[in-house]
C-alpha positions as CSV (number, residue, x, y, z in Angstrom):
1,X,165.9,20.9,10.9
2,X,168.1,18.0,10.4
3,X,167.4,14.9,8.3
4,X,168.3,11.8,8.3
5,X,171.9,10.7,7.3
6,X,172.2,9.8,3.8
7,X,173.4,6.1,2.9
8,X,174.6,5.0,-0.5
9,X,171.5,4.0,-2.8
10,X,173.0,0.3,-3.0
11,X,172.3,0.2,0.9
12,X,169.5,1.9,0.7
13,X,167.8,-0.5,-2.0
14,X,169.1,-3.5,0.5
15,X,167.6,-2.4,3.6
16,X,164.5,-1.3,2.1
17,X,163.5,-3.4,-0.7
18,X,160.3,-5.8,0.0
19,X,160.2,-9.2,1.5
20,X,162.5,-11.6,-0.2
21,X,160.2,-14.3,-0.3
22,X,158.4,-14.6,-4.1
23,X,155.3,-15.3,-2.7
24,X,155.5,-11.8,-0.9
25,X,156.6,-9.8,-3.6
26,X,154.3,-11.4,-6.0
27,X,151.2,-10.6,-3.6
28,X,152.6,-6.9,-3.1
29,X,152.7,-6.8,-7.1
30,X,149.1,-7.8,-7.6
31,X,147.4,-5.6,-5.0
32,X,144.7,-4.2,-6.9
33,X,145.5,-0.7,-5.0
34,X,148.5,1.4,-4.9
35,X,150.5,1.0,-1.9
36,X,153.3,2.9,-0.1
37,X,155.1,2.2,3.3
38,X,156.8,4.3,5.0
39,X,159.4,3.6,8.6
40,X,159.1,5.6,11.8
41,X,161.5,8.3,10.4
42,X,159.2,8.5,6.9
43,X,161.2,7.1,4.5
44,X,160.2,4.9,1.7
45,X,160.7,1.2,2.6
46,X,158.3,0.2,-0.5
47,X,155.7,1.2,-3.4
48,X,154.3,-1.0,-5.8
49,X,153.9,-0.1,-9.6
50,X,149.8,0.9,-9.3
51,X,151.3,3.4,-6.8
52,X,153.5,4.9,-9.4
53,X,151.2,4.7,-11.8
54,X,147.8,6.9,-9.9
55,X,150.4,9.1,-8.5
56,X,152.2,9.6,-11.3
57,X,155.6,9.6,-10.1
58,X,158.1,9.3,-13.0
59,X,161.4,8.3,-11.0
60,X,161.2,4.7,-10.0
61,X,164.1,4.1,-7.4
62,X,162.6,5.8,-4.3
63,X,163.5,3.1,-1.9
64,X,164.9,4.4,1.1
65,X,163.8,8.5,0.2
66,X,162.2,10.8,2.2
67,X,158.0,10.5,2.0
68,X,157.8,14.2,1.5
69,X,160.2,14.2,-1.2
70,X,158.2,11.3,-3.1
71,X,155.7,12.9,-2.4
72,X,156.7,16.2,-3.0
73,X,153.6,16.8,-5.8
74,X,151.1,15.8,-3.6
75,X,151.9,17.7,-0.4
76,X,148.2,17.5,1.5
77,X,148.7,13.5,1.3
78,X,152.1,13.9,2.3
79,X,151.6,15.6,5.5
80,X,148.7,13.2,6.4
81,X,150.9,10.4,5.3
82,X,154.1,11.7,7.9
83,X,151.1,13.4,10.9
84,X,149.8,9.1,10.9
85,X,151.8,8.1,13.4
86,X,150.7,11.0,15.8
87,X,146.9,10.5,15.0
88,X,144.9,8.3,17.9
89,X,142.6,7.4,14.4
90,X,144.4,6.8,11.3
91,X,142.5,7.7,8.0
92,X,140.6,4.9,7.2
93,X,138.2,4.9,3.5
94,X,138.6,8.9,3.7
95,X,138.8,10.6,0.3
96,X,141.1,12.9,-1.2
97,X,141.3,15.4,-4.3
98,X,144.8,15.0,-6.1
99,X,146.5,18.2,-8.5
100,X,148.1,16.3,-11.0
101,X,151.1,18.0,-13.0
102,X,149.2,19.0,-15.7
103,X,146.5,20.5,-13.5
104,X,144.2,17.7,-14.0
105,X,142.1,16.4,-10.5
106,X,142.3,13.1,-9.7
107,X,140.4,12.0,-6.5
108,X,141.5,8.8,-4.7
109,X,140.0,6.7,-1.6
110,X,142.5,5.5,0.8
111,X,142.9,4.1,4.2
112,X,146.4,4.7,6.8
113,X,147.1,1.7,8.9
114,X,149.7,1.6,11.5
115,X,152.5,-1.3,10.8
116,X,153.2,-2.8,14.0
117,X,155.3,-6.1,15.4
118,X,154.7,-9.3,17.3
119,X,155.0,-7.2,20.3
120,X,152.6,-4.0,19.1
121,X,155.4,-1.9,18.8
122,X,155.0,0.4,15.4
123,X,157.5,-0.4,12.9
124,X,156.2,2.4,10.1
125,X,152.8,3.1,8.1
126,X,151.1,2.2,5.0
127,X,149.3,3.9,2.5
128,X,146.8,2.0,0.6
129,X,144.6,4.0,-1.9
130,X,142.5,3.8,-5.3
131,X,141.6,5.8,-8.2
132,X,138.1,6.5,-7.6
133,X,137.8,8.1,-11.1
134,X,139.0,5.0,-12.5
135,X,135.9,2.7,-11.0
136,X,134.8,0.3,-13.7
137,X,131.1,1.3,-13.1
138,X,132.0,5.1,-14.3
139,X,128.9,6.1,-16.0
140,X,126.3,4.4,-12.9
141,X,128.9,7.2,-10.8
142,X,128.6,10.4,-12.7
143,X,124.0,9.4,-12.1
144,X,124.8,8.7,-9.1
145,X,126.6,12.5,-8.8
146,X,124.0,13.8,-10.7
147,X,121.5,12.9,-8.2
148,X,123.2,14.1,-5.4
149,X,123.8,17.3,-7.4
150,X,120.1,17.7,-7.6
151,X,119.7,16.7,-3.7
152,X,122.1,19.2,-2.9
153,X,120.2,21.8,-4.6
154,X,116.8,20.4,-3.5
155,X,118.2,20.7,-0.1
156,X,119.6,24.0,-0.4
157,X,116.4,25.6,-1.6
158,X,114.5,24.2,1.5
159,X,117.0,25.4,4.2
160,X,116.1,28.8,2.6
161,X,112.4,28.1,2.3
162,X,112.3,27.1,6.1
163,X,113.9,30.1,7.3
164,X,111.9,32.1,6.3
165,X,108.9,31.0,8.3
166,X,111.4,30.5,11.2
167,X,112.1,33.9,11.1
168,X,108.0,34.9,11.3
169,X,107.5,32.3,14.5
170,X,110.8,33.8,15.9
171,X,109.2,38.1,15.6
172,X,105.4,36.5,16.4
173,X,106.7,34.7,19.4
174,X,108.5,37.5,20.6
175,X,105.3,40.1,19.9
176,X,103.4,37.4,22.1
177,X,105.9,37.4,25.3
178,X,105.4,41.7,25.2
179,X,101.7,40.6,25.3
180,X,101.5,38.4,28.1
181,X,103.5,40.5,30.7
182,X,104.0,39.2,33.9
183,X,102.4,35.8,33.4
184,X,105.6,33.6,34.1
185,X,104.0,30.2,33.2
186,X,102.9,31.5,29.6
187,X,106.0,33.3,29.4
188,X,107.9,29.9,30.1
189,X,106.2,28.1,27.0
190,X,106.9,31.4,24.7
191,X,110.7,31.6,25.8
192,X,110.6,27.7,24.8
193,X,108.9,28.2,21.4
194,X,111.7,30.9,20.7
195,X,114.5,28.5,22.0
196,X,113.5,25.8,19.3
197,X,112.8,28.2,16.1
198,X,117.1,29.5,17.4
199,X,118.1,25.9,17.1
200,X,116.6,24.9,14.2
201,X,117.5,28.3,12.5
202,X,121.1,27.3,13.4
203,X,120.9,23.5,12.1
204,X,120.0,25.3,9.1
205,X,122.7,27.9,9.0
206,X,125.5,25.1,9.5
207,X,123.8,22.7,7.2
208,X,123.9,25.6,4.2
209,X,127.9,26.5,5.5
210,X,128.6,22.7,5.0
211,X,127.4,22.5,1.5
212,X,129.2,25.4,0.3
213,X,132.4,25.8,-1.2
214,X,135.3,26.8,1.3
215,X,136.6,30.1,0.2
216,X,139.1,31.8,3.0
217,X,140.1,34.8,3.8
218,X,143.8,34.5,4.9
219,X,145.3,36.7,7.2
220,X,147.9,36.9,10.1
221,X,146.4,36.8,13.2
222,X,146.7,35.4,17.5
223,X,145.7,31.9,17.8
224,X,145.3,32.6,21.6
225,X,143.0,35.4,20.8
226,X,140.8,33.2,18.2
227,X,140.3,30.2,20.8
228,X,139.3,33.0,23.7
229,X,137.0,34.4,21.4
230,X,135.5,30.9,20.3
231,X,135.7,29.9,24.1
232,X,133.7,33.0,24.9
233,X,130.7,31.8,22.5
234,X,131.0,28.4,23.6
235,X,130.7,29.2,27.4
236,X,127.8,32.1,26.9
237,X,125.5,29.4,25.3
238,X,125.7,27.5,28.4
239,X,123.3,27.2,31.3
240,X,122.7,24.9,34.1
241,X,125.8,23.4,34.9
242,X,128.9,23.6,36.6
243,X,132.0,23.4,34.8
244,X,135.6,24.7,35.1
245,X,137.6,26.0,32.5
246,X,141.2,26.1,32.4
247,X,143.5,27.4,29.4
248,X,147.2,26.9,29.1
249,X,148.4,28.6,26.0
250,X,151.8,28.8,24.7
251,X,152.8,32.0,24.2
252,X,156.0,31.1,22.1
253,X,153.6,30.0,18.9
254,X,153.4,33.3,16.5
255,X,150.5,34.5,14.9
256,X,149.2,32.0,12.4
257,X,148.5,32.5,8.6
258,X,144.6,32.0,8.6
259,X,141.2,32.8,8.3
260,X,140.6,33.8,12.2
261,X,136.7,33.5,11.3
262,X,136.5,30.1,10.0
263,X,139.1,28.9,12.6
264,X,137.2,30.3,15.4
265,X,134.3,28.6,14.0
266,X,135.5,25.3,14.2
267,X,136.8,25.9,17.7
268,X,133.9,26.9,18.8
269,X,132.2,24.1,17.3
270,X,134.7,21.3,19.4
271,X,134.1,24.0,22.5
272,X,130.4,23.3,22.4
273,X,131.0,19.7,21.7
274,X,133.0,19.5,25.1
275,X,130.3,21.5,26.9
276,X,127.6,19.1,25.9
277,X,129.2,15.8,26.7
278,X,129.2,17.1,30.2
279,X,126.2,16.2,31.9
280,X,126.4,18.4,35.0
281,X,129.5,19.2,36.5
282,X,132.8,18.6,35.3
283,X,136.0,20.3,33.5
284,X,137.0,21.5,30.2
285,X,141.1,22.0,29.7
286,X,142.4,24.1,26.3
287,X,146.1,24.4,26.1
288,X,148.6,25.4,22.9
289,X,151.6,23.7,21.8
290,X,154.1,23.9,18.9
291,X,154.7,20.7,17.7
292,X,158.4,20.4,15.8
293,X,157.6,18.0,12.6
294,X,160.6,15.0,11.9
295,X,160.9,16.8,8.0
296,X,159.4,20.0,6.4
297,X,156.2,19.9,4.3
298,X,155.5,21.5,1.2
299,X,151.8,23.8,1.7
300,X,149.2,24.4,-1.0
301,X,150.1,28.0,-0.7
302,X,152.1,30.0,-2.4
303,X,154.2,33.3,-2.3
304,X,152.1,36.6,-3.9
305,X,153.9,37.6,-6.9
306,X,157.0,35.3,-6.1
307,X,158.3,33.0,-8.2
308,X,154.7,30.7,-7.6
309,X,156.9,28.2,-5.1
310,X,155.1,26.4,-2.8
311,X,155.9,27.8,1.2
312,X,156.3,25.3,3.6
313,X,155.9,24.1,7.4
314,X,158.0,21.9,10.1
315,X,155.9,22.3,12.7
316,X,152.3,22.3,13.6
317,X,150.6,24.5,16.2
318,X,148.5,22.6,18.4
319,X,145.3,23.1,20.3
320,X,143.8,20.7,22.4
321,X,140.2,20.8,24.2
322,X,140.0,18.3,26.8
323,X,136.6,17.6,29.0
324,X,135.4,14.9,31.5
325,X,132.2,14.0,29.8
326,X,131.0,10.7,28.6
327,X,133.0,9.9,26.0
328,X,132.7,8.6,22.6
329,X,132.2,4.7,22.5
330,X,134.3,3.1,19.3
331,X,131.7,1.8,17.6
332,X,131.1,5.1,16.3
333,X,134.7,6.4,15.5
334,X,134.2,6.3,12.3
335,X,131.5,7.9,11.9
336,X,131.7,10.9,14.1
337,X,132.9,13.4,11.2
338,X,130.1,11.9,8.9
339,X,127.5,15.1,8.1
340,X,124.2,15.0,10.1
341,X,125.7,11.7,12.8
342,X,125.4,12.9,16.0
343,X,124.8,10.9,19.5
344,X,123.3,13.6,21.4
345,X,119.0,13.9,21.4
346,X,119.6,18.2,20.2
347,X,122.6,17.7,18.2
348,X,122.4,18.7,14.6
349,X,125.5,16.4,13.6
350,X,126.7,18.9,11.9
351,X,129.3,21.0,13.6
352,X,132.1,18.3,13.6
353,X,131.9,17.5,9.8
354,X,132.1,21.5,9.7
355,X,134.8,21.8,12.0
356,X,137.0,19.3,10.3
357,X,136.1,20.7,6.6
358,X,137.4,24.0,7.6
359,X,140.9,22.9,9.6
360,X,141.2,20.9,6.3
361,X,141.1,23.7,4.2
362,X,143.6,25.1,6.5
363,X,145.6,21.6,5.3
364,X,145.5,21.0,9.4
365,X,144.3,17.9,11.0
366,X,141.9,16.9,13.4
367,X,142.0,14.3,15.6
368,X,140.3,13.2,18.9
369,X,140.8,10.5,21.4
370,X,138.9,8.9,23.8
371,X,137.6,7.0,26.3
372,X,134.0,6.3,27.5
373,X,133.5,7.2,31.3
374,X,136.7,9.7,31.1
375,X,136.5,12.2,28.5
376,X,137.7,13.0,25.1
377,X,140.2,15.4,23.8
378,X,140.0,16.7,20.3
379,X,143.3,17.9,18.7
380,X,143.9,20.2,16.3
381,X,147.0,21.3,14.2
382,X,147.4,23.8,12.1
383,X,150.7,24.8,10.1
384,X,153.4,27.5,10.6
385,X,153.7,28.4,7.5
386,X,157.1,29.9,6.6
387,X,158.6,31.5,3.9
388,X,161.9,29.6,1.9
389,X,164.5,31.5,3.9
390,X,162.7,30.1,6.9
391,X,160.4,33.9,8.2
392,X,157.4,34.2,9.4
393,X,154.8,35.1,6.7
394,X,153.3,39.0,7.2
395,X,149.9,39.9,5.9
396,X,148.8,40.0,2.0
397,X,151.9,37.5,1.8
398,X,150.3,34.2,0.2
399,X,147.4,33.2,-1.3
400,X,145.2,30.0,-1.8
401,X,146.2,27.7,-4.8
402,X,143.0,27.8,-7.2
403,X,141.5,24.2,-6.5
C-alpha cells in the first residue's frame, strides 16, 4: 500500500506545528488531558507533553509522522484512532486498557471528536484522553472496585441460583402440556409459561457471558458461512411477521482469522436486533465488503513460534445489517452499548454490549447509524490479518497476546 510522500522534517515541523498564536499554544500546553490530532491522511499535526508523558512515547519530534507509527505501541488505540473518521459515532468517554513497554497496564478514558471547518467539512481528528489510574481520589476507586467486585460475584451466584428453578418450571410446565391434551386454551397459557422461563433463561445465559472473561478460540474460517449460520438463528426465532431478507456477500474477502462461535454470536445478536425493530413487515439487507485501510495496523496478535512480531492488517472486512425498523432516536446513542439499556419492553439489554465486547476482542469495530422512521444499519469490521511478507494466515498460525 502506498504512503504518503515523505517531506523534509523542517517542512514538516512548519506545516504541522500548533497555532502560532501564544494564547493557543499556551491553552494546548495546559490541557489537563493528553491530546493528539491527527489530518485526514493520519498524520500527526500535534501532541502535547501529557500525551507523551501517559503514552510514554520517548521520541519527541513526531510532527508530521504517520499515527500508526506514533502509535506503533499502542496498536488497538491506533486503529480506533485512524477507523474515526469512518465511524457515524466517534468514541466518546469510552475506556481503554493500555500494554505499556514494560508490560505494565495502564487504562485511560478518552473521547474522538471529528475536527471540522467553518463550512463542516472534516479537516482531521483529535484524541483527547486521561489516566484513569492516575485519578487523585485513588484509594475511594480501588472501594469503589471492590464493591463492584463483590456485585459481580453476588450477581453471578444468583444467575446460577435462578436457573436452577427455571429449569424445574421449564420440565413441570412441559409434564403439564402432556397432561392436558387437546385442551388448546390451557395449552395456550402452558406454551406461554414455557416461552417466559426460555427468555429469562437466556437473559441469564448472556448476562453470565458478559461478565466473563473473553478467552477465543482462533481459527480460519468463511465469514459468509458464520453470518448464514447467525442469520439462520436469527430468522428461526421469528414469528408473526413479514420480512424480506436479502444478502450480498463479497466473495473476494478470504477466510478470516477468528473465533467463528463468538463472531456468530455477535451477528446473531445485531440479526435479532434488526428483526425486532421491525414491527410487522419490512426488510433486513446483509452484504460483505473489504474495506482497503489509508496505512497498515499493527494487531495484538502474534506469529506461533516466530520471532513474537506483531502481524498486521490494511484492510477491514465489513458486514453490514441493514433493516427498515424504527430507528434509534439520538438521545440514546450513547448509551445503546451500555450493559442491561435496552428500548424494547422484552429486551434484555444485553446482547449489544455482548456483541460489541466480542468484535472488540477480535480488535474490530462496531458501529451503527441511524435514523428514526427509516432504519438503522450496524457495521462491523473485522481485520485481515496478514503475515509480514504480506500471506494469508493458515490455521494454528497466531495466537492471542496474554492481556
Amino acid at each position: 500500500m502506498s504512503q504518503p510522500d515523505p517531506m523534509p522534517r523542517s517542512q514538516a515541523a512548519q506545516r504541522f506545528s500548533p497555532p502560532g498564536d501564544p494564547f493557543y499554544r499556551h491553552l494546548f500546553a495546559s490541557l489537563r488531558c493528553g491530546s493528539l490530532t491527527i489530518d485526514r491522511e493520519g498524520r500527526v499535526t500535534s501532541i502535547n507533553e501529557l500525551a507523551r508523558k501517559i503514552l510514554e512515547l520517548d521520541q519527541t519530534d513526531f510532527l508530521g509522522l504517520p499515527c500508526s507509527e506514533v502509535l506503533r505501541d499502542h496498536p488497538k488505540l491506533a486503529s480506533v484512532f485512524v477507523e474515526s473518521f469512518r465511524m457515524k459515532n466517534q468514541p466518546n468517554r469510552a475506556e481503554m486498557e493500555l500494554r505499556l513497554k514494560d508490560e505494565r497496564k495502564r487504562t485511560i478514558g478518552f473521547s474522538m471528536p471529528l475536527i471540522r471547518d467553518d463550512s463542516n467539512r472534516i479537516l482531521g481528528a483529535a484524541l483527547l484522553f486521561r489516566d484513569l489510574t492516575q485519578i487523585e481520589h485513588l484509594q475511594e476507586r480501588e472501594q469503589l472496585k471492590e464493591r463492584l467486585a463483590a456485585l459481580g460475584q453476588m450477581a453471578a451466584g444468583m444467575a446460577h441460583e435462578i436457573r436452577n428453578p427455571l429449569g424445574g418450571i421449564e420440565v413441570t410446565a412441559s409434564l403439564l402440556r402432556r397432561r392436558l391434551g387437546g385442551r388448546s386454551e390451557d395449552l395456550a397459557l402452558v406454551d406461554r409459561i414455557i416461552a417466559e422461563v426460555k427468555r429469562l433463561n437466556r437473559t441469564v445465559v448472556d448476562s453470565l457471558e458478559y461478565v466473563r472473561p473473553l478467552h477465543l478460540d482462533r481459527k480460519s474460517a468463511s465469514l459468509a458461512m458464520v453470518i448464514q449460520e447467525a442469520v439462520t438463528t436469527a430468522t428461526s426465532a421469528q414469528e408473526g411477521k413479514s420480512i424480506s431478507l436479502s444478502m450480498d456477500m463479497d466473495p473476494g474477502i478470504p477466510e478470516l482469522w477468528m473465533d467463528p462461535d463468538r463472531v456468530r454470536d455477535a451477528l446473531t445478536n445485531l440479526m435479532k436486533n434488526a428483526f425486532e425493530a421491525i414491527p410487522l413487515s419490512g426488510s433486513i439487507r446483509v452484504e460483505t465488503r473489504r474495506e482497503i485501510l489509508p496505512t497498515a495496523l499493527k494487531s495484538d496478535f502474534f506469529l506461533e513460534g516466530g520471532d513474537g512480531s506483531s502481524l498486521s492488517f490494511d484492510s477491514y472486512a465489513v458486514v453490514r445489517i441493514t433493516d427498515t425498523g424504527k430507528g434509534i432516536p439520538e438521545e440514546v446513542h450513547d448509551q445503546l452499548f451500555y450493559p442491561f439499556f435496552t428500548t424494547k419492553q422484552t429486551g434484555s439489554g444485553v446482547g449489544l454490549p455482548l456483541a460489541r465486547k466480542i468484535v472488540e476482542g477480535h480488535q474490530g469495530i462496531l458501529d451503527f447509524e441511524s435514523e428514526v422512521g427509516r432504519g438503522t444499519t450496524f457495521i462491523v469490521k473485522l481485520p485481515l490479518l496478514t503475515r509480514k511478507d504480506g500471506a494469508p494466515l493458515m490455521p494454528q498460525a497466531a495466537e492471542k497476546m496474554e492481556p
